[in-house]
C-alpha positions in Angstrom: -16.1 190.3 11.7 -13.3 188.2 10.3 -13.7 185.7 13.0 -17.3 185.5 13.1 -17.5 184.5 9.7 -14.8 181.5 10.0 -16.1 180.5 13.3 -19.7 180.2 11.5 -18.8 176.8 9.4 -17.4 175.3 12.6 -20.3 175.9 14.3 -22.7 174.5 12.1 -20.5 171.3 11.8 -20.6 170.8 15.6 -24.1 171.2 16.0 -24.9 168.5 12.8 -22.2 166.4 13.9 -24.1 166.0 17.6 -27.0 165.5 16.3 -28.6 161.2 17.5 -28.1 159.2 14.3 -31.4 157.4 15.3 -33.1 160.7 14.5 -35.6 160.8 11.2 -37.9 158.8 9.2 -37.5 154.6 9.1 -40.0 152.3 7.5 -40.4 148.5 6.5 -42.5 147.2 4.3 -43.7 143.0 5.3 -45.0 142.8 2.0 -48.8 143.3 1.4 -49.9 143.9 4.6 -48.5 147.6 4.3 -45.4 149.6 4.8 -44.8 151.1 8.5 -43.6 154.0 9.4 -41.5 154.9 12.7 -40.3 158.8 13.2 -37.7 159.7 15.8 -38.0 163.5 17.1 -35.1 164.9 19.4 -36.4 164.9 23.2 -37.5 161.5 23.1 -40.2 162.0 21.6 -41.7 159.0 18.4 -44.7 158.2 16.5 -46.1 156.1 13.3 -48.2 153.2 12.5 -47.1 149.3 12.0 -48.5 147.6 9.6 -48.1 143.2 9.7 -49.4 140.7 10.7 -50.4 138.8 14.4 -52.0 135.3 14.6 -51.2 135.4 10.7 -54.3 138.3 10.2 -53.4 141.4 9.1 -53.4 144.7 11.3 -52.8 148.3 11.2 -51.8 150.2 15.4 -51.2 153.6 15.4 -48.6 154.6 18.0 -46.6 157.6 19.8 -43.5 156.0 21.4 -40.8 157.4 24.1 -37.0 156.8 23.5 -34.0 156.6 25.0 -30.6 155.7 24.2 -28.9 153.0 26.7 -25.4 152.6 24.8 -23.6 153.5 21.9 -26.1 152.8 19.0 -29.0 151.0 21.2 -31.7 152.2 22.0 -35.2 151.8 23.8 -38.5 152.6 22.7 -41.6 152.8 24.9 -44.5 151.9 22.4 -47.9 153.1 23.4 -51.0 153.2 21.7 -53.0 156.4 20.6 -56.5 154.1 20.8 -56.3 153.2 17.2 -56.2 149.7 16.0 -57.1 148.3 12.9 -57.9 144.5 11.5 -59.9 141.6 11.1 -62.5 140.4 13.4 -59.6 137.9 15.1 -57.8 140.9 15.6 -60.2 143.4 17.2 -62.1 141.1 18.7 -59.5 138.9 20.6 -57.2 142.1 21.5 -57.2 145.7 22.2 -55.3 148.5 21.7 -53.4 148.8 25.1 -53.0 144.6 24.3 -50.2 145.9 22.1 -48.2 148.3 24.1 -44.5 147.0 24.1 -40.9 148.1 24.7 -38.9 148.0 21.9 -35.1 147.6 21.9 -33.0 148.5 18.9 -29.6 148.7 17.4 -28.2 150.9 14.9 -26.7 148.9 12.3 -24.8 149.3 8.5 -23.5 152.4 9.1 -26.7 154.2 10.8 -29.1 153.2 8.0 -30.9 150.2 9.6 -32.8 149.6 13.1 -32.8 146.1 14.1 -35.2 145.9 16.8 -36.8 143.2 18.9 -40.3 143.6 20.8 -41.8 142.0 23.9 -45.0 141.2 24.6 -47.4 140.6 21.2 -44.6 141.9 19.1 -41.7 139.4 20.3 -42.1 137.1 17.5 -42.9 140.0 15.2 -39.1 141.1 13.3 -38.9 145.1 13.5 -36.2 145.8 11.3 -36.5 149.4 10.2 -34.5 151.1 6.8 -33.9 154.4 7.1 -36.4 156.2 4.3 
């Protein structure tokens, strides 16, 4: 019983100490056009919404995402839409929701706490820097 209950801290340690860093909440807020959420779920598994701005009108895209990590601290996201995309009449009229599918790739920066990423597509001139919230 002795060893059960020392071998219990060590244990616990192991499994938090494994767990991805990129796992959790992240946000980032362009100022006024909203603040945009990104959550990382084990199994590669992602979701949130990005709020910003495209063509300089503001939009709102509602996304589940697929990771995966491709280095020490980098990491690749798969963004796909859920059908939900939000804006002004340049916005909805000119694109559509698949129009801003994208693969993201990201680094884990200042000790785990931000995600600098970079987008193709619609989102390559768009700056994705995530904080961790």
């Amino acid at each position: 019983m002795k060893r059960i209950r020392y071998l219990f801290p060590a244990v616990v340690l192991l499994l938090v100490a494994c767990a991805d860093p990129i796992l959790g909440p992240w946000e980032y807020d362009r100022g006024g056009t909203g603040l945009s959420t990104l959550t990382v779920h084990e199994g590669g598994d992602a979701g949130g919404i990005i709020y910003d701005e495209l063509d300089g009108e503001p939009f709102s895209w509602i996304f589940d995402a697929n990771w995966t990590s491709t280095g020490a601290k980098s990491y690749e996201f798969e963004m796909q839409h859920d059908g939900s995309l939000s804006g002004s009449d340049p916005i909805t009229d000119t694109y559509t929701p698949s129009d801003f599918e994208f693969t993201m790739e990201c680094q884990l920066e200042r000790n785990d706490e931000e995600l600098d990423c970079v987008g193709d597509g619609l989102f390559e001139e768009i700056a994705l820097d995530w904080d961790r919230s």
